[in-house]
N, C-alpha and C positions, 0 to 999 in steps of 0.2 A: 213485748218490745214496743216500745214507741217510735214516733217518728225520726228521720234525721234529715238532716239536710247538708251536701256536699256544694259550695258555690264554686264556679272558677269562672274568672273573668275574660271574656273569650276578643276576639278582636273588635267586633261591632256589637257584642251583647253580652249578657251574665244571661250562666248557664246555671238552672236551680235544680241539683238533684236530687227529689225526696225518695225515701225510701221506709216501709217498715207500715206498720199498723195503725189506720186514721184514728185519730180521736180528734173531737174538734177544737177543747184545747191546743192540744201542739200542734194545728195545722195554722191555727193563729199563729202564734209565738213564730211558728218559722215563717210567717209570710212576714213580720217584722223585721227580721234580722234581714230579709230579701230586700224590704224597704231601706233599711239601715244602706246594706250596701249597694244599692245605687247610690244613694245620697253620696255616702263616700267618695263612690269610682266614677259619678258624672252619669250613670250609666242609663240610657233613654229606650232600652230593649232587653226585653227580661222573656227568655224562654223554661216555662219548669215542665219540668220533666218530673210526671207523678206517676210512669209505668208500673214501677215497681209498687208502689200502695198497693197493699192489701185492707179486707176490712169489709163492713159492707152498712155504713152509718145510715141511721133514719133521712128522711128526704129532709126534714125541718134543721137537722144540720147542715146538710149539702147548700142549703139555703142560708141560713146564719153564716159560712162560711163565706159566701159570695155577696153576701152584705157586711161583712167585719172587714175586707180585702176593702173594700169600696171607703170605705168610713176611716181605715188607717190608711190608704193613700190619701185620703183629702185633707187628714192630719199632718202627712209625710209633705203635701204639697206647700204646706203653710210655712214650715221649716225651708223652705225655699228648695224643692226635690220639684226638677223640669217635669213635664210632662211625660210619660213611661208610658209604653204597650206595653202589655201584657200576654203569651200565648200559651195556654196551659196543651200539653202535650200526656196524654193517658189513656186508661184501656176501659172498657164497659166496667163495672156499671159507674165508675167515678168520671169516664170522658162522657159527659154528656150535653154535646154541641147543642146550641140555646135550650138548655136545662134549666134547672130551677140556680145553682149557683152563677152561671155564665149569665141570666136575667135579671137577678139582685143585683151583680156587680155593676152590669151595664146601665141599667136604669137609673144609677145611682153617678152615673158619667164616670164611668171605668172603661179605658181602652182596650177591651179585654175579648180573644177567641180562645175559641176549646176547640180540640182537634184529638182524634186518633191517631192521626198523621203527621210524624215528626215532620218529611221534607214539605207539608204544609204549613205547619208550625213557621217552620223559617222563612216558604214565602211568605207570609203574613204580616210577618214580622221585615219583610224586605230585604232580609239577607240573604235569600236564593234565590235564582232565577225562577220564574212561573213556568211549572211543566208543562212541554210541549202538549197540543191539544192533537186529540188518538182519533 
């Protein structure tokens, strides 16, 4: 099974749901169509949601991937695409907060957090209020 991806366009952000078995092919390809539509919808907050990914890819992918994301948003930006966050929401071992992917992206001027934590995801992103401090 390969990858897929569910978008819907939510009130303040597009919501990206992948699901299915990585390869790093189709984790490109869908993050284009993710670029495509913001471009479309205007849209300046992109929450994906990669829970469900299964798999368990070489790190030199995991890396490639977060250098391909970096290189087609700077593509996507030229095409006249605002400036986007980015917050990847996932589970071990593919959420791996300033990982090798989440450090390609960024060092490459990519707006981009990795989180296991969806209601963090969306603070980050500014769309939830900051949980109260315990």
């Amino acid at each position: 099974m390969s990858l897929s991806l569910r978008l819907e366009v939510r009130k303040t952000y597009l919501y990206a749901m992948v699901d299915g078995v990585f390869t790093l092919p189709e984790a490109d390809r869908l993050f284009v169509r993710i670029l495509d539509s913001c471009l479309e919808q205007g849209q300046s907050k992109v929450l994906v949601d990669y829970r469900s990914i299964r798999g368990s890819p070489p790190t030199t992918d995991v890396f490639l991937y977060g250098k391909f994301i970096a290189l087609a948003y700077s593509s996507f930006a030229v095409k006249g695409l605002p400036p986007v966050k980015f917050a990847y929401v996932g589970n071990p071992p593919f959420a791996s907060p300033h990982g090798v992917a989440e450090a390609a992206a960024v060092s490459r001027a990519l707006d981009l957090f990795v989180t296991t934590d969806f209601d963090e995801a969306l603070e980050w992103l500014g769309i939830a209020a900051p949980k109260a401090a315990k």
